[in-house]
GUDREN-693282 format. One line per 10 residues: number of its first residue (from 1); their letters; for each residue x, y, z of C-alpha. Coordinates in nm, 3 decimals, padded with zeros to 5 digits. Layout:
NUM = A = X,Y,Z | ...
END
This chain:
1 = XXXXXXXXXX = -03.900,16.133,14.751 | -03.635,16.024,14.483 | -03.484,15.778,14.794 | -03.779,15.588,14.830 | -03.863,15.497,14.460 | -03.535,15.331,14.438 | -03.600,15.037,14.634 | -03.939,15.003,14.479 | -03.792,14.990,14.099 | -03.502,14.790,14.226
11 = XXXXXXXXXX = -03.811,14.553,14.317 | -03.983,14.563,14.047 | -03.670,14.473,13.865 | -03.615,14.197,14.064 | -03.937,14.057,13.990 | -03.989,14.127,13.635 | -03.617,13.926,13.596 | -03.766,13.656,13.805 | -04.117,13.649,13.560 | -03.886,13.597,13.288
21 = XXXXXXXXXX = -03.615,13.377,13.393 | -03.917,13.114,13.500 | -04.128,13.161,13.182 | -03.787,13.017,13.030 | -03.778,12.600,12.903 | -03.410,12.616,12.961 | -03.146,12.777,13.048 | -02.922,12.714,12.784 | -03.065,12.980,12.563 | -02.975,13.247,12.829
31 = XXXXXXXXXX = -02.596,13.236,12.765 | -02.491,13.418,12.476 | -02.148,13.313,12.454 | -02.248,12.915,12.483 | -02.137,12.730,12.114 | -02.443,12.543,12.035 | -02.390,12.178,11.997 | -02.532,12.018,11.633 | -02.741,11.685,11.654 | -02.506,11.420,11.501
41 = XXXXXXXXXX = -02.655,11.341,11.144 | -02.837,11.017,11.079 | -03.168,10.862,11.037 | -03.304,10.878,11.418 | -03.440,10.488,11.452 | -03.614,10.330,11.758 | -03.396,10.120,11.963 | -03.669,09.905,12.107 | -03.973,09.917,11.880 | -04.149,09.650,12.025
51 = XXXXXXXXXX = -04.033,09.752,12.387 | -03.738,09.628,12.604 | -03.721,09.212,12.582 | -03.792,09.069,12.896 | -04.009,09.305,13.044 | -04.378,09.189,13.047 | -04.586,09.549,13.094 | -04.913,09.352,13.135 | -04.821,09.125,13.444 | -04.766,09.277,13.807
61 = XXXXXXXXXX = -04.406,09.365,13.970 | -04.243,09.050,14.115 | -04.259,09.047,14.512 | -03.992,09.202,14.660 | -03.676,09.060,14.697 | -03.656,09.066,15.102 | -04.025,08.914,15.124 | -03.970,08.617,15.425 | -03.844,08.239,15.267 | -04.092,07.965,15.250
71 = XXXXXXXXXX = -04.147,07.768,15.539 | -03.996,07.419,15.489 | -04.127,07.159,15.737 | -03.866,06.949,15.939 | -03.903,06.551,15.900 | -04.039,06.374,16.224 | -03.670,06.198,16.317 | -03.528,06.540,16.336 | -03.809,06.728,16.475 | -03.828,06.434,16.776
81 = XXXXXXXXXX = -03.508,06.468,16.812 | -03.494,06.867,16.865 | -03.845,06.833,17.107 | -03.679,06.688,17.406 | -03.397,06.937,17.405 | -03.651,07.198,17.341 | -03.915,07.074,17.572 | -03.751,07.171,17.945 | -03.870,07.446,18.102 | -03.713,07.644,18.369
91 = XXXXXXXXXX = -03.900,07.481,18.651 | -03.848,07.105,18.539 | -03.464,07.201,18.497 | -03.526,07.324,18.839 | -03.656,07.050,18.987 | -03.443,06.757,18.828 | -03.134,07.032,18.984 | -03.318,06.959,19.344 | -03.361,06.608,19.301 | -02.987,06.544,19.223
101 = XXXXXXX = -02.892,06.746,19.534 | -03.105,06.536,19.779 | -02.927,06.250,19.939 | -03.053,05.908,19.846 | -03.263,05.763,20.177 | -03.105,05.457,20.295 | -03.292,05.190,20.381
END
């Protein structure tokens, strides 16, 4: 009977440790050997006490910074210009190809 108890107290241990390791703030208060480090002396003063400059807490965030660019229209001479190039399709291409290849009729 005295074999089986052990592993019961050994768990009991285990979780009374754990109960009081997590009911802890820090840790830092666990080591007894650990100098404790004084708070330099001073009057403690706000570095921003009217908040951090720049920084507007009453607007929304700014859009991202990968949103898509404006879209900028092209003037008519250029976007004339880029329509003819743009404007052949496979089968015209194919068809002027077959027209070259004919031989003129003679007359």
């Amino acid at each position: 009977m005295r074999r089986r108890s052990f592993p019961a107290v050994r768990l009991a241990l285990l979780v009374a440790a754990t109960l009081a390791v997590a009911g802890c703030e820090t840790m830092e208060k666990l080591n007894p050997f650990d100098e404790r480090k004084a708070p330099l002396p001073g009057d403690r003063k706000p570095l921003f006490p009217e908040g951090v400059p720049g920084v507007n807490y009453g607007e929304p965030p700014p859009q991202p910074a990968n949103a898509p660019p404006p879209v900028v229209e092209q003037p008519p001479e250029a976007a004339q210009q880029a329509a003819p190039a743009a404007g052949k399709t496979k089968k015209r291409a194919k068809a002027q190809q077959q027209q070259e290849q004919q031989p003129a009729p003679e007359d």
